[in-house]
PDB file of N, CA, C and O in Angstrom:
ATOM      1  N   UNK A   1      20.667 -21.365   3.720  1.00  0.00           N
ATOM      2  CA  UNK A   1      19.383 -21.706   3.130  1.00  0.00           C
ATOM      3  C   UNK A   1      18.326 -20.646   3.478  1.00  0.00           C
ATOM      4  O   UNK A   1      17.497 -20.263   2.652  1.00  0.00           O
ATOM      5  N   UNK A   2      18.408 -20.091   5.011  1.00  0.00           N
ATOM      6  CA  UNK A   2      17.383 -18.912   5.259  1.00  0.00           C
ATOM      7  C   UNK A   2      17.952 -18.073   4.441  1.00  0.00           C
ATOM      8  O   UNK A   2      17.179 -17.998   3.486  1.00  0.00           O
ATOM      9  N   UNK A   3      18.742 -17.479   4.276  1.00  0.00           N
ATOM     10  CA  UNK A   3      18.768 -16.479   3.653  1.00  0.00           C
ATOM     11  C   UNK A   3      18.267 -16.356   2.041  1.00  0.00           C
ATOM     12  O   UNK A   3      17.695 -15.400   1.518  1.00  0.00           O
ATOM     13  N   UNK A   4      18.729 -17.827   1.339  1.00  0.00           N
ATOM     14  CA  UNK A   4      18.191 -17.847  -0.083  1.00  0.00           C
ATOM     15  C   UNK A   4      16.699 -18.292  -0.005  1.00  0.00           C
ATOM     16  O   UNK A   4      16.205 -18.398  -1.127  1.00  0.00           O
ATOM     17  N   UNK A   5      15.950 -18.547   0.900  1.00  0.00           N
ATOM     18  CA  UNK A   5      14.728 -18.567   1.215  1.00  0.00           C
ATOM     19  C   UNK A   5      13.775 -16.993   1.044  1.00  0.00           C
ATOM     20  O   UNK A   5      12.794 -16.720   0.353  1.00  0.00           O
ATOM     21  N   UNK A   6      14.603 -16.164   2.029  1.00  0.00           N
ATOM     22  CA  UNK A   6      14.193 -14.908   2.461  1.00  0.00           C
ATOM     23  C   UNK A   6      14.677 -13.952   0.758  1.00  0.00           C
ATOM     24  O   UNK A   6      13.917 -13.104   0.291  1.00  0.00           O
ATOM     25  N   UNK A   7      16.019 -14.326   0.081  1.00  0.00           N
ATOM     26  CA  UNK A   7      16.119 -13.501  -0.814  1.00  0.00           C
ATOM     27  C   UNK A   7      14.709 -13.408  -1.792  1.00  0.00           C
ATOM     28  O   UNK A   7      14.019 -12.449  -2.140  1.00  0.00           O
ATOM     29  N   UNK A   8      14.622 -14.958  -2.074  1.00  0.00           N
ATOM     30  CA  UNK A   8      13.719 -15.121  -2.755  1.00  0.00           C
ATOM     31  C   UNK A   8      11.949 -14.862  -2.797  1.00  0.00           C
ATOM     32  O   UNK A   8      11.163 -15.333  -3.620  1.00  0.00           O
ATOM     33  N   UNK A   9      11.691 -14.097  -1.803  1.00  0.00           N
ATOM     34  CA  UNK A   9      10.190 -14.097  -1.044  1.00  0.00           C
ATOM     35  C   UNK A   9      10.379 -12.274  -1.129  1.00  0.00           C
ATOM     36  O   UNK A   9       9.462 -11.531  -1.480  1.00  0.00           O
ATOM     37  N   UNK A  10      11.491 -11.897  -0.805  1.00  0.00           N
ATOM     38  CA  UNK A  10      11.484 -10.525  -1.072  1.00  0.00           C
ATOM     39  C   UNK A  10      11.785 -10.075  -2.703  1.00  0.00           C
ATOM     40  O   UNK A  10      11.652  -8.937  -3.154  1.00  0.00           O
ATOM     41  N   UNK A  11      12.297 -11.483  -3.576  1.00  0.00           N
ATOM     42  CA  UNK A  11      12.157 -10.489  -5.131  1.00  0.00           C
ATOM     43  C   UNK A  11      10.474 -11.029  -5.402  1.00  0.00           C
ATOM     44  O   UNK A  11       9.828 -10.628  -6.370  1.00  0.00           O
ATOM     45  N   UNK A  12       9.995 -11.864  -4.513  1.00  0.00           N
ATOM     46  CA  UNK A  12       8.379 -12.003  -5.436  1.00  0.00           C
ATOM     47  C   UNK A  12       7.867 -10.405  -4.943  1.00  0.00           C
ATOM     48  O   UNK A  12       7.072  -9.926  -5.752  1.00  0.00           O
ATOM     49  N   UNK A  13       8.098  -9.751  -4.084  1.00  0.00           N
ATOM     50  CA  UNK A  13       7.466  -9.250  -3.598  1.00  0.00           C
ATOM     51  C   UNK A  13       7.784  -7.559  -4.318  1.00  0.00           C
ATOM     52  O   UNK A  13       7.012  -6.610  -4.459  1.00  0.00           O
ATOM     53  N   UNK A  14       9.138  -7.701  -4.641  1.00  0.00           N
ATOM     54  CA  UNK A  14       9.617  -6.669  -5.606  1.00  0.00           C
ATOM     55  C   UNK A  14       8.920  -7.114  -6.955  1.00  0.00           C
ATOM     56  O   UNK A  14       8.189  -6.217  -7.375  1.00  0.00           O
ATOM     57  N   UNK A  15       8.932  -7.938  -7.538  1.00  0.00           N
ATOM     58  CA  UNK A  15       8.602  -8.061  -8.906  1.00  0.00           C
ATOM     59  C   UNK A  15       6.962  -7.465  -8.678  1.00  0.00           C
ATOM     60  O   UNK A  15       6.444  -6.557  -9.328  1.00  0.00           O
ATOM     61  N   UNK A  16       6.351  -8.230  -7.603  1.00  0.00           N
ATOM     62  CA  UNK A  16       4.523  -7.471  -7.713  1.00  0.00           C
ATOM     63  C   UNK A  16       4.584  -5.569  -7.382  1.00  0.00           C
ATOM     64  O   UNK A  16       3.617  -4.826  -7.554  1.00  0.00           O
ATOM     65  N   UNK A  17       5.669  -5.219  -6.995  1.00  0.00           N
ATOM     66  CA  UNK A  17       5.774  -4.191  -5.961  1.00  0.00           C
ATOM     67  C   UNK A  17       6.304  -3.610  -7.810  1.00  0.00           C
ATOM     68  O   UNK A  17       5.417  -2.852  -8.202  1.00  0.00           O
ATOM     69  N   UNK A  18       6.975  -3.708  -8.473  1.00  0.00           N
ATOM     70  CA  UNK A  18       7.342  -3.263 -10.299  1.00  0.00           C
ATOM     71  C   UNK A  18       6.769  -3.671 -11.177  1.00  0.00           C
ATOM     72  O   UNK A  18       6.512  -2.979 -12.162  1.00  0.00           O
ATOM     73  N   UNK A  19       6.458  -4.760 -11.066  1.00  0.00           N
ATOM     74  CA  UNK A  19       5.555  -5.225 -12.298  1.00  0.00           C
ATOM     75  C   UNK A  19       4.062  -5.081 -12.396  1.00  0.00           C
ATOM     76  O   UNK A  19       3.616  -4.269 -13.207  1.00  0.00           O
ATOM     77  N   UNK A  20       3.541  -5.535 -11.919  1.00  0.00           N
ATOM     78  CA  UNK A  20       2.000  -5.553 -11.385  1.00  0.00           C
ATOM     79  C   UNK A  20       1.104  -4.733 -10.488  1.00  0.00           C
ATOM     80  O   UNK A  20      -0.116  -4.595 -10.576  1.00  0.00           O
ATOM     81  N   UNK A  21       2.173  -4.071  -9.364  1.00  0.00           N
ATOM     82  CA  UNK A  21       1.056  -3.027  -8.836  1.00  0.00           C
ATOM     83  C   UNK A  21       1.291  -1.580  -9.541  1.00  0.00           C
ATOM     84  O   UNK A  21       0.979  -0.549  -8.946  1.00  0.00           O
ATOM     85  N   UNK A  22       1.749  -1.568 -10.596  1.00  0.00           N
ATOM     86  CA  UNK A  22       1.483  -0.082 -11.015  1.00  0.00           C
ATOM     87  C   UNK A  22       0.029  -0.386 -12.160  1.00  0.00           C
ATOM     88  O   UNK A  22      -0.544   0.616 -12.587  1.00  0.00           O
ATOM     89  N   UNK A  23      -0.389  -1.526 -12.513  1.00  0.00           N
ATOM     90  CA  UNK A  23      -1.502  -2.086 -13.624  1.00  0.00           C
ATOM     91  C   UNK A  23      -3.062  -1.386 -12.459  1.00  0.00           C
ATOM     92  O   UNK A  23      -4.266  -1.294 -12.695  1.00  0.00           O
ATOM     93  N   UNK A  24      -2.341  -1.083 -11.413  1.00  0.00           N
ATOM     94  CA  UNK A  24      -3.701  -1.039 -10.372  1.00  0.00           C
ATOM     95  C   UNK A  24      -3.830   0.438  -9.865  1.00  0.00           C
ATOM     96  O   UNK A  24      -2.790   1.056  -9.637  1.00  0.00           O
ATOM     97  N   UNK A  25      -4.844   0.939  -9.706  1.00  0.00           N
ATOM     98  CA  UNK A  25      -4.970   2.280  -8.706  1.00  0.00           C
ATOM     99  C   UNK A  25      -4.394   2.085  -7.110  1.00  0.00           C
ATOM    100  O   UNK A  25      -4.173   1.163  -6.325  1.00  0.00           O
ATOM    101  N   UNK A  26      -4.342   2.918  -7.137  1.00  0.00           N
ATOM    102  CA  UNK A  26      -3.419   2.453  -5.234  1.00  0.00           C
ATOM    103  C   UNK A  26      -4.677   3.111  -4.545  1.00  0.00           C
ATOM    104  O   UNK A  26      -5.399   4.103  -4.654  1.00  0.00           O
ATOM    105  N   UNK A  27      -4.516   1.972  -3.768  1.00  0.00           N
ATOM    106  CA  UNK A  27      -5.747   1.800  -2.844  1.00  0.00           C
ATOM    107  C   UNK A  27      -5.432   0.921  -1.634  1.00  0.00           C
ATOM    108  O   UNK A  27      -6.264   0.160  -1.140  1.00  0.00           O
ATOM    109  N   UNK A  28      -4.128   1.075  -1.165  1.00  0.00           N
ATOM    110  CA  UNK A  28      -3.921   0.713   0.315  1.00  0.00           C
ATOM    111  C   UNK A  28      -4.320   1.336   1.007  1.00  0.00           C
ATOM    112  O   UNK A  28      -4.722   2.437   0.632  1.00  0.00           O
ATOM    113  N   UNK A  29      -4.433   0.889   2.608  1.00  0.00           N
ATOM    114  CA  UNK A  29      -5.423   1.188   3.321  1.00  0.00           C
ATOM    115  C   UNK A  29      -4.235   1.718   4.625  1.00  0.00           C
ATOM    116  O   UNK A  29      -4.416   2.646   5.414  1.00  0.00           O
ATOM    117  N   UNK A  30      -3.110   0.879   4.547  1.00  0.00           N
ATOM    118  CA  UNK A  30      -2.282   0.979   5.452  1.00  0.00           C
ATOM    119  C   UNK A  30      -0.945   1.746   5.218  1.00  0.00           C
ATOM    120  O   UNK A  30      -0.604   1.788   4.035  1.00  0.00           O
ATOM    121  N   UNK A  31      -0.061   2.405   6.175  1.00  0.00           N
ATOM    122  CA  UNK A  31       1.122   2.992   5.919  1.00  0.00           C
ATOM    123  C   UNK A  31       1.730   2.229   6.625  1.00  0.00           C
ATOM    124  O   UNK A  31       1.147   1.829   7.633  1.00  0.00           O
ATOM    125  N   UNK A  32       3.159   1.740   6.341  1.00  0.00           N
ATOM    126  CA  UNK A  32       3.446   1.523   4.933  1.00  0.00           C
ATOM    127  C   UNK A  32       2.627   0.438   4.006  1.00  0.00           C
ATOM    128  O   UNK A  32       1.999  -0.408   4.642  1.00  0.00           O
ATOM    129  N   UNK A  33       2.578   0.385   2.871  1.00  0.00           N
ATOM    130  CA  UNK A  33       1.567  -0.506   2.100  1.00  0.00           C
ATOM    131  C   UNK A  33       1.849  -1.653   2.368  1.00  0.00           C
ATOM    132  O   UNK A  33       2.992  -1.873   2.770  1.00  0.00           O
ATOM    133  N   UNK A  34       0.946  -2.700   2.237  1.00  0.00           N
ATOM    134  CA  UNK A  34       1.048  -3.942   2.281  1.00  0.00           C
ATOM    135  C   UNK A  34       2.572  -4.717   2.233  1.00  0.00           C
ATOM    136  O   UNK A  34       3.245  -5.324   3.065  1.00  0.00           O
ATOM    137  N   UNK A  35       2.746  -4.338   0.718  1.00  0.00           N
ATOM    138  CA  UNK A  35       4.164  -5.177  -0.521  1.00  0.00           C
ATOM    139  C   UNK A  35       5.561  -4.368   0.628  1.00  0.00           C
ATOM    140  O   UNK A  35       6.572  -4.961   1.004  1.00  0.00           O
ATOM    141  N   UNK A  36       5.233  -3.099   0.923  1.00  0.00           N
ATOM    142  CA  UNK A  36       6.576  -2.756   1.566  1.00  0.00           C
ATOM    143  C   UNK A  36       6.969  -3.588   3.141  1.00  0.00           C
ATOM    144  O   UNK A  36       8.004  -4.103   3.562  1.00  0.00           O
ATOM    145  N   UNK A  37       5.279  -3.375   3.849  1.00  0.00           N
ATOM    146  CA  UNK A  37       5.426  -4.355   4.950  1.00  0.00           C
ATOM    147  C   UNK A  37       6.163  -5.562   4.549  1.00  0.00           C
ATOM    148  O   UNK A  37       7.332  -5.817   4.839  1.00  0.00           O
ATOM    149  N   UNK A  38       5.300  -6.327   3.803  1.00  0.00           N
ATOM    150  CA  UNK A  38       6.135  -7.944   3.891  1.00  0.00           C
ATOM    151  C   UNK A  38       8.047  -7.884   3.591  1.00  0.00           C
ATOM    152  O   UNK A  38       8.936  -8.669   3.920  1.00  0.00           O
ATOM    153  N   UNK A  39       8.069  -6.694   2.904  1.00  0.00           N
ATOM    154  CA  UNK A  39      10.188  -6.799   2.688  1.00  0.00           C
ATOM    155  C   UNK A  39      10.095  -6.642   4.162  1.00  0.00           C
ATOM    156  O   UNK A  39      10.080  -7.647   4.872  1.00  0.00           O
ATOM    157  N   UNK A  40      10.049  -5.783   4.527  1.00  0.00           N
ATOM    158  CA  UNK A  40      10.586  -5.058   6.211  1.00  0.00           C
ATOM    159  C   UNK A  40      10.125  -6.705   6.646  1.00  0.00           C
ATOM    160  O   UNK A  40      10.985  -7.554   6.409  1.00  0.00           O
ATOM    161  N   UNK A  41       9.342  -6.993   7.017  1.00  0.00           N
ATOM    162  CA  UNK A  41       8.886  -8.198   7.821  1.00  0.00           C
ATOM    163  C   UNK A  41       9.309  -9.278   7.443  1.00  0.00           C
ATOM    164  O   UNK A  41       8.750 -10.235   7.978  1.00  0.00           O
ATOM    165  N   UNK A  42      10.574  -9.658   6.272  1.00  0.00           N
ATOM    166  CA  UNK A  42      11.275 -10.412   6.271  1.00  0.00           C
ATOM    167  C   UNK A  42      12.470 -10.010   6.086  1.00  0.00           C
ATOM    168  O   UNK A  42      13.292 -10.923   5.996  1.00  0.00           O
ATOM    169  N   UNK A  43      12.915  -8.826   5.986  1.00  0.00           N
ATOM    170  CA  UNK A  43      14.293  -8.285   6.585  1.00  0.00           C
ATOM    171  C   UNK A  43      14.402  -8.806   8.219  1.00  0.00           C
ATOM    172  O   UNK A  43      15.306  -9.518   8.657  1.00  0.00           O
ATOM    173  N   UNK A  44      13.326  -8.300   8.947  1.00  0.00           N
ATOM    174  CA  UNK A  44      13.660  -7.954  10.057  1.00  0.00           C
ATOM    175  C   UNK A  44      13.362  -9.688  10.723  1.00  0.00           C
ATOM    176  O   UNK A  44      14.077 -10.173  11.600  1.00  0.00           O
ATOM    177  N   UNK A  45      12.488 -10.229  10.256  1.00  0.00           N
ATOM    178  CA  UNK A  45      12.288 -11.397  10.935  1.00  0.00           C
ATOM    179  C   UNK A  45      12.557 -12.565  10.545  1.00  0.00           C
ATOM    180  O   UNK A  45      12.400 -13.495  11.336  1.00  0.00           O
ATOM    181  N   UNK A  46      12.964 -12.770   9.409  1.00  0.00           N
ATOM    182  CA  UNK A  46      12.802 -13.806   8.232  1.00  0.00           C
ATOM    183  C   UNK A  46      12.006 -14.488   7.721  1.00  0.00           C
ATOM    184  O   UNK A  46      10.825 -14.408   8.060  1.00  0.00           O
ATOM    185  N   UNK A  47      12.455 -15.412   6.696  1.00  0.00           N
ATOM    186  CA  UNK A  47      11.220 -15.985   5.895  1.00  0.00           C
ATOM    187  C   UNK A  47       9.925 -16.405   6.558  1.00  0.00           C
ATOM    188  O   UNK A  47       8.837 -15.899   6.283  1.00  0.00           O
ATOM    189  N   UNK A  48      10.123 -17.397   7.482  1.00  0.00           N
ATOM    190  CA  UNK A  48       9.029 -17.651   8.331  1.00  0.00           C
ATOM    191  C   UNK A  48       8.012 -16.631   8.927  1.00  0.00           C
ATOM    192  O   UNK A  48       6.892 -16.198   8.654  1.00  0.00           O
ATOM    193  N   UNK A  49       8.888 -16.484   9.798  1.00  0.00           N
ATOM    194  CA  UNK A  49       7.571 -15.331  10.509  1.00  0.00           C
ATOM    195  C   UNK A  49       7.236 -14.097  10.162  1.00  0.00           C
ATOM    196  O   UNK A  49       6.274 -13.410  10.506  1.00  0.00           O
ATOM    197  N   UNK A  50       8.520 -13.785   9.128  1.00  0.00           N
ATOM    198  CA  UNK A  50       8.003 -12.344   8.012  1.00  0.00           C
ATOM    199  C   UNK A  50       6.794 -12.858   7.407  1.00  0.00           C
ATOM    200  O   UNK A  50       6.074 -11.873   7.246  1.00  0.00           O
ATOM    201  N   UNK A  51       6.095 -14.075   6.914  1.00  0.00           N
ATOM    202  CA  UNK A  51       5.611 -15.075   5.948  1.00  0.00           C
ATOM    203  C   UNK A  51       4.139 -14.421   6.881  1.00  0.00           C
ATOM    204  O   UNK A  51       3.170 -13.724   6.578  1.00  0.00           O
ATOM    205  N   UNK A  52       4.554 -14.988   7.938  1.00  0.00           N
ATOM    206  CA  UNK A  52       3.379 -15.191   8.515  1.00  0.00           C
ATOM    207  C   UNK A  52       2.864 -13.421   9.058  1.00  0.00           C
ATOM    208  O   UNK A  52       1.663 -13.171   8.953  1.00  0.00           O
ATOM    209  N   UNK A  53       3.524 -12.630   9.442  1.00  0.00           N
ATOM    210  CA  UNK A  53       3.583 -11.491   9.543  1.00  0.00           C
ATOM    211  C   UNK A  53       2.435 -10.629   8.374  1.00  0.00           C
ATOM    212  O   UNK A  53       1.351 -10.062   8.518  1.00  0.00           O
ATOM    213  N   UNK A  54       3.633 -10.982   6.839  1.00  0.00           N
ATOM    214  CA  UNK A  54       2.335 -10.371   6.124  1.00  0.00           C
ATOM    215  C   UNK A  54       1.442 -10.913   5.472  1.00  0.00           C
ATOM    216  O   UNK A  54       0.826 -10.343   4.571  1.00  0.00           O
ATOM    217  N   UNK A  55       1.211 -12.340   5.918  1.00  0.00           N
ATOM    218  CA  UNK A  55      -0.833 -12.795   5.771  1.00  0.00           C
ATOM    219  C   UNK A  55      -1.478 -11.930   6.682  1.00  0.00           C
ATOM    220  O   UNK A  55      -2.319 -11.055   6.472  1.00  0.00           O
ATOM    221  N   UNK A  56      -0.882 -12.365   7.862  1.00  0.00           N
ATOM    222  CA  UNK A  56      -1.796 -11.044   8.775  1.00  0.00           C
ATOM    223  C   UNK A  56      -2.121 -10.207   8.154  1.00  0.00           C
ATOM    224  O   UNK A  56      -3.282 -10.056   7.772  1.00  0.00           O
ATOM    225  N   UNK A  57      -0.870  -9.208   7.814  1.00  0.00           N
ATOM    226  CA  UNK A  57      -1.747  -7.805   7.778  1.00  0.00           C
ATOM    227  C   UNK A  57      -2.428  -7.825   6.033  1.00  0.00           C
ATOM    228  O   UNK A  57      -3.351  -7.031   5.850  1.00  0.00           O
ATOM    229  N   UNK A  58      -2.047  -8.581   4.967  1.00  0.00           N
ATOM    230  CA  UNK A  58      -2.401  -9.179   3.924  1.00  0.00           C
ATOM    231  C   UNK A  58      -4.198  -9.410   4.243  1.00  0.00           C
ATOM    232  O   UNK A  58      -5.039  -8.960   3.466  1.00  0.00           O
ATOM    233  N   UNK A  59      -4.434  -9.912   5.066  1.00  0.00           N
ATOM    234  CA  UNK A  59      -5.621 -10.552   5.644  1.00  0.00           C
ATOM    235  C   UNK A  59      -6.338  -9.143   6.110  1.00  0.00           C
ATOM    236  O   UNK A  59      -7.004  -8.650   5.200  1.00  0.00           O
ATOM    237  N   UNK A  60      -6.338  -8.537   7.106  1.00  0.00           N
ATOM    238  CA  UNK A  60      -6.811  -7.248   7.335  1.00  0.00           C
ATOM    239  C   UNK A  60      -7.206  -6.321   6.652  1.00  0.00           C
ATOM    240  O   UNK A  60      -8.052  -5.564   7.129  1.00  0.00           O
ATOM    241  N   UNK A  61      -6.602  -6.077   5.070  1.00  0.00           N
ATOM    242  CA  UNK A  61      -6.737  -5.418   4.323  1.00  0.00           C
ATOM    243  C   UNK A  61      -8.152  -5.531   3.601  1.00  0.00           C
ATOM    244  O   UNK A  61      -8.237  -6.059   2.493  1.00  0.00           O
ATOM    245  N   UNK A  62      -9.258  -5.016   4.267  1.00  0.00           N
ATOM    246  CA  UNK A  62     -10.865  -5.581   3.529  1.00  0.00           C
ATOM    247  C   UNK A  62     -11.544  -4.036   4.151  1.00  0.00           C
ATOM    248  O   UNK A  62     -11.045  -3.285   4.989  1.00  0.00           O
ATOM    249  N   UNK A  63     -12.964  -3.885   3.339  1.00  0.00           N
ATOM    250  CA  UNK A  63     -13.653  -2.764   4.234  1.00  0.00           C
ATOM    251  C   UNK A  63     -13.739  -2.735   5.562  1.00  0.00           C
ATOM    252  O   UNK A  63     -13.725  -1.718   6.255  1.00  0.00           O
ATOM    253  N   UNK A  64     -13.828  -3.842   5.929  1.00  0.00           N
ATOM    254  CA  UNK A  64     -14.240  -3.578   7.720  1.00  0.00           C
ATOM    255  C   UNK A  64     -12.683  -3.759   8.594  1.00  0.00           C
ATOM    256  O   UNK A  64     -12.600  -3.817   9.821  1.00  0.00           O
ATOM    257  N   UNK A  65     -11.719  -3.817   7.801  1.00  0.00           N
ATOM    258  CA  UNK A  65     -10.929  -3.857   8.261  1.00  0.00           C
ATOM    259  C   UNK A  65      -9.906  -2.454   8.682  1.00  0.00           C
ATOM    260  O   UNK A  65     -10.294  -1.289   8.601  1.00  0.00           O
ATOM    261  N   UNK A  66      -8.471  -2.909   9.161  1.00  0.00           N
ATOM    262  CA  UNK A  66      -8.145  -1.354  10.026  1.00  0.00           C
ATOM    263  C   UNK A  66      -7.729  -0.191   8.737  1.00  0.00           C
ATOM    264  O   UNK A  66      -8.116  -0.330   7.577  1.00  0.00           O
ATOM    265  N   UNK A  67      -6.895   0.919   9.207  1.00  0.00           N
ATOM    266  CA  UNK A  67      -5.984   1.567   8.307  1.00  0.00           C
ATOM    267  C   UNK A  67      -4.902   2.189   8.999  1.00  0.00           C
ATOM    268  O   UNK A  67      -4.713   1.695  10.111  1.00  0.00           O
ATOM    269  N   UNK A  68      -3.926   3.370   8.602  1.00  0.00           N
ATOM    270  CA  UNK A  68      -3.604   3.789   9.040  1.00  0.00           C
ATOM    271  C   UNK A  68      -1.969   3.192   8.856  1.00  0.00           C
ATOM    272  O   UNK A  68      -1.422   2.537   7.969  1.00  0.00           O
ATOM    273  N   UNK A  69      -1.347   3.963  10.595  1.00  0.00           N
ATOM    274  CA  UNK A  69       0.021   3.476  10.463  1.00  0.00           C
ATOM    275  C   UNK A  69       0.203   2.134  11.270  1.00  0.00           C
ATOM    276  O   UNK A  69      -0.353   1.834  12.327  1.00  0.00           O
ATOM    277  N   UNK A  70       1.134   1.369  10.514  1.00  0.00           N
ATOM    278  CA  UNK A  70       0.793   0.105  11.242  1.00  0.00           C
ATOM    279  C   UNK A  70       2.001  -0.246  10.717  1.00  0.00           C
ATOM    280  O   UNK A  70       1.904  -0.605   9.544  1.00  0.00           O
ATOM    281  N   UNK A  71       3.440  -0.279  11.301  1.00  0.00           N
ATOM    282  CA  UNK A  71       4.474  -0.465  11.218  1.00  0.00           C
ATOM    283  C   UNK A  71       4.542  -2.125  11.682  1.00  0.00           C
ATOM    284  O   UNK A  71       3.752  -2.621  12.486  1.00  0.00           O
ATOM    285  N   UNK A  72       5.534  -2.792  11.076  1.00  0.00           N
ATOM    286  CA  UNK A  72       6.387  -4.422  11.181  1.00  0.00           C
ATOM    287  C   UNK A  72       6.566  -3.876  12.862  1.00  0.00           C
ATOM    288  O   UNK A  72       6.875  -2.780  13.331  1.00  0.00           O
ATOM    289  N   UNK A  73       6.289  -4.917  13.359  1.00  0.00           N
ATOM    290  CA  UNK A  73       6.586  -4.939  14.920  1.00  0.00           C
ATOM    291  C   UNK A  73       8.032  -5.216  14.930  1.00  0.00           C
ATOM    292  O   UNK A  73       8.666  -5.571  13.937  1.00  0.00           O
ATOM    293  N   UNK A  74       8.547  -5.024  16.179  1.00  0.00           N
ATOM    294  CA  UNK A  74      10.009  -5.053  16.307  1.00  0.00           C
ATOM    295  C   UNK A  74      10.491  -6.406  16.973  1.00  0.00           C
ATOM    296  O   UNK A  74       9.905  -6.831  17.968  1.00  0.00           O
ATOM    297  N   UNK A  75      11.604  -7.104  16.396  1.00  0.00           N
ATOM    298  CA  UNK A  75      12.048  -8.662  16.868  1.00  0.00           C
ATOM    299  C   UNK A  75      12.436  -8.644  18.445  1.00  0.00           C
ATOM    300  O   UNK A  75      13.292  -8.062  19.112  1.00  0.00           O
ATOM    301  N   UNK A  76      11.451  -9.508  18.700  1.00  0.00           N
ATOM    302  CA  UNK A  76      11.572  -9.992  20.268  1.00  0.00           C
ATOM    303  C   UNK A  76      12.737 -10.452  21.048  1.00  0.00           C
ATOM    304  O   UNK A  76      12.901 -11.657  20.859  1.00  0.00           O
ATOM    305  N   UNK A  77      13.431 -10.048  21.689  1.00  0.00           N
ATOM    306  CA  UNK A  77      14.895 -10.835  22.180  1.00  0.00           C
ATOM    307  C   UNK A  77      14.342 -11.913  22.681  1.00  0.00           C
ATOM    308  O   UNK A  77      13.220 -11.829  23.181  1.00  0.00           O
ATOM    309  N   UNK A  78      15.166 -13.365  22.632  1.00  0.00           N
ATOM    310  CA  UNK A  78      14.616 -14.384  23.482  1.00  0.00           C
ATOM    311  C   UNK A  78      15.587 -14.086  24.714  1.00  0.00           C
ATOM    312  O   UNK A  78      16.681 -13.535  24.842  1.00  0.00           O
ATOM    313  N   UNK A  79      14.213 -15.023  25.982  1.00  0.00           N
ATOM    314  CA  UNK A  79      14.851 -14.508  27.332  1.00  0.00           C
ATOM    315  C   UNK A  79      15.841 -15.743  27.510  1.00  0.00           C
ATOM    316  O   UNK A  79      15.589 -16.910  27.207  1.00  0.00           O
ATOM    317  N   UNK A  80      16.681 -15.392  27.903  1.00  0.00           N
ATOM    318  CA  UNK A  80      17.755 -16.556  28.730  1.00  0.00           C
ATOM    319  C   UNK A  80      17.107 -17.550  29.593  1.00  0.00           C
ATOM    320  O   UNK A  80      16.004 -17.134  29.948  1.00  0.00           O
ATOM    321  N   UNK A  81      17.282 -18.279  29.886  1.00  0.00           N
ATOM    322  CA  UNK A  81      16.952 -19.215  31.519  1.00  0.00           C
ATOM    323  C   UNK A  81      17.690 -19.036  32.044  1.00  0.00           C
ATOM    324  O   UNK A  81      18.800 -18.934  31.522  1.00  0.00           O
ATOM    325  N   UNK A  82      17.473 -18.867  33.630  1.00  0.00           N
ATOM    326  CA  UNK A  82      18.838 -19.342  34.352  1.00  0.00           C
ATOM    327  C   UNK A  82      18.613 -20.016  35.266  1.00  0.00           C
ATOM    328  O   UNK A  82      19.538 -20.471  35.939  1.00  0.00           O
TER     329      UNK A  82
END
């Protein structure tokens, strides 16, 4: 089910990433752009917290906001107990 979750969140994100953002001037602020972040950030993390990953940086994207390089953070190992 994650995975047909995650397939599906990465073709919305292809279809805006082919269909719709070429209708626009490119005017990202960040490297890599927004649409590429959110694939990577649900490759790497899945639907969920890729989800939540690119509102964040989705959200940031305003004048007073950052630019630059701002790479998908890398998946956290969980620690063991012992």
């Amino acid at each position: 089910m994650r995975k047909l979750i995650n397939s599906f969140l990465i073709g919305l994100v292809r279809f805006y990433q082919y269909a719709i953002s070429p209708m626009f001037p490119a005017a990202c602020r960040y490297t890599p752009t927004c649409s590429q972040y959110a694939v990577e950030a649900f490759q790497k993390h899945g639907p969920w917290r890729g989800f939540i990953l690119s509102i964040k940086r989705i959200s940031s994207c305003h004048p007073w906001g950052g630019s630059g390089y701002d790479p998908v953070p890398e998946k956290e190992e969980k620690k063991s107990s012992k």
